[in-house]
Structures are given as C-alpha cells and as structure tokens.
C-alpha positions, 0 to 999 in steps of 0.5 A, a space after each residue: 188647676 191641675 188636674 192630676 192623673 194617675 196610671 192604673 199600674 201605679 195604682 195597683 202597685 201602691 195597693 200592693 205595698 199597702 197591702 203586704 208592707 204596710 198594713 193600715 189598720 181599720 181606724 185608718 180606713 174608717 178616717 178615709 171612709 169618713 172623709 169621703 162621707 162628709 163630702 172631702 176631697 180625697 186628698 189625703 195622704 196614701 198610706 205607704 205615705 202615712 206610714 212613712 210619716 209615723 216612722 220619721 216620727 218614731 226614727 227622728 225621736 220626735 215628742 213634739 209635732 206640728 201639722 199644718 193642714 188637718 183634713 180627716 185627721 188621717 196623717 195626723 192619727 199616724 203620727 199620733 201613733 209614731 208618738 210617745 204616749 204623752 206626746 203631742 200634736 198640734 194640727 192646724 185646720 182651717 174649716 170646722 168641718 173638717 176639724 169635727 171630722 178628724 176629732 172623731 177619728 183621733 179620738 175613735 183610734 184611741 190618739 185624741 189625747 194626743 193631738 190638739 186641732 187648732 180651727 182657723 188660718 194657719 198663718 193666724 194660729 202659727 204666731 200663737 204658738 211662738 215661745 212655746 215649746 219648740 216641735 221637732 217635727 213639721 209636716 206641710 200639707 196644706 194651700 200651696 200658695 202659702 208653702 213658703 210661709 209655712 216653712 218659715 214658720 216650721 223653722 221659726 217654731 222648731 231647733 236644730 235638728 228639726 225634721 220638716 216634710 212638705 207634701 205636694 212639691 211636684 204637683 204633676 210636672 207644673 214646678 217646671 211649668 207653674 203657668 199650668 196652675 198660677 194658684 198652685 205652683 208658684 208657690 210649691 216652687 217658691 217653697 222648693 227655693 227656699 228649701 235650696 237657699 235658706 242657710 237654715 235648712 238641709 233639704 231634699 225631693 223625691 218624686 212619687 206616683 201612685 193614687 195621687 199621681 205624678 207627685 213628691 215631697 220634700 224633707 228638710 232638717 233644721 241646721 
C-alpha cells in the first residue's frame, strides 16, 4: 500500500484556497467531523475538491448523478447542492456503516431528498440501474482495483455528453511504478488507458497536492 505524504506548505495553501475561495459550510465540516468520529478514514475529498465537483454539476446542467463510493456523504452532499431541486443522486456504498452515516449528514444539510444510497457492491448495484434513466454525471471514487470496471459502467449508464470525474488517478507517482502498490495501482492504471483508448470517451488528468498528497483526477466526456 501507498503510503501517501504530504508537505506542510501544500497544506496550508489548500486551508488558504478553502478558507477565502471556497468557503464550506458547517454542514460540510459536520460530515467531516462525522467521519472521523465513526472511525472512517479521512479519505474523503478536500473541499477545494468538493466545490469543483458542485460546480461540474451546476456548469455541465446535470439533473442526474451517479456516485460510486459514498463514505460520509461529503462529496455527494456537494453535488446534491449543484442539483436542481428535484434532481437526483444515486450513490453506491458498499458498508452499512458508512451508508448510516452519510444519510444522516444528507438529510441534516437539507439534501436527503436528493440523494438515494445503494448499500452493497457497486459492481452488483451498477447492473440494476440499466434501462433507467441515463446520469449525466459520474463521479469514481472508490477501490481502485476495479476503476476500470467503474468506467465502463458510467459509460454504459450514461449518453453523449456525459461528464465522468475519477479520483485518485496519480496516487503518489505508482501510475509510474504500480509494483509500489499491486492492490492499487494496476488498476488506476488500467482506468487511465481506457480513458486514452476507449473511442467512446474524450478525456484528461490533472495532478494535485494538498491534504491528500501527490495525487489527481481524471475527466472524461462521453462521445
């Protein structure tokens, strides 16, 4: 496994950005606090992050979001802001635990009724929601191993012009060197040559530093 480390100066520039840019409110540092009280790990998103996420949503004219990797509910209560009033979310988490957790801080931030948490395996819940409506937003953020399955399904379950945001695609450097981390790494790297191949996607990377590290992520548009 990686172990991920970060630099204080890339930190405190992140608290910067967060606190004179992008302003979370307290409904967003109680689902942090949350998580950290139900013992999660603090993986969730940094809120420079998260804001980015509600404005793709907002800017991308999204009605209809699928989430792959709940946790807290911290990203997902961000997009859930992005929304329309009657739009929807559909977010997949694979514990109960953490699925309890994240309805409580939807429903607290007064964006429950937006969002709905499948619990179990989301290679399990993604075939259910075939000949649904199509989601015009994806965002991936969950085990790395089965990135690449993940994207296909977005594709599958989304149209032209769907907006797909993967997390994670740098993961310290080891997309260079994946025997750093056989769990992770083969997989993010799997995920980032599909985006690069798949005719049915138009796609890029950015790398980041901050809270999380070296890191990145990836967003694709559906051809």
């Amino acid at each position: 496994m990686i172990e991920h480390v970060t630099e204080p100066g890339w930190v405190d520039v992140e608290r910067y950005l967060t606190d004179v840019v992008v302003h979370p409110e307290p409904a967003h540092q109680r689902a942090v606090a949350s998580a950290m009280e139900a013992g999660m790990p603090a993986i969730e998103v940094a809120p420079n992050a998260g804001k980015l996420l509600r404005m793709l949503v907002q800017m991308s004219g999204a009605r209809r979001v699928l989430e792959i990797g709940t946790l807290a509910g911290f990203s997902s209560m961000w997009m859930a802001q992005g929304l329309p009033d009657d739009g929807r979310i559909v977010t997949c988490e694979y514990l109960r635990k953490h699925a309890d957790v994240a309805r409580a801080n939807l429903d607290s931030a007064g964006v429950g009724h937006k969002v709905d948490i499948r619990v179990g395996a989301a290679l399990d819940t993604l075939p259910t929601l075939a000949g649904q409506e199509a989601f015009d937003f994806v965002f991936i953020d969950a085990d790395k191993e089965n990135d690449a399955n993940y994207l296909d399904w977005a594709i599958r379950l989304g149209h032209p012009g769907t907006v797909i945001v993967m997390d994670n695609v740098i993961w310290d450097g080891a997309i260079l060197e994946p025997g750093r981390d056989e769990t992770n790494a083969p997989g993010i790297v799997k995920a980032l040559e599909m985006m690069g191949q798949d005719p049915r996607l138009d796609a890029t990377a950015i790398q980041t530093v901050g809270s999380k590290g070296w890191d990145g992520f990836a967003i694709a548009r559906v051809r």
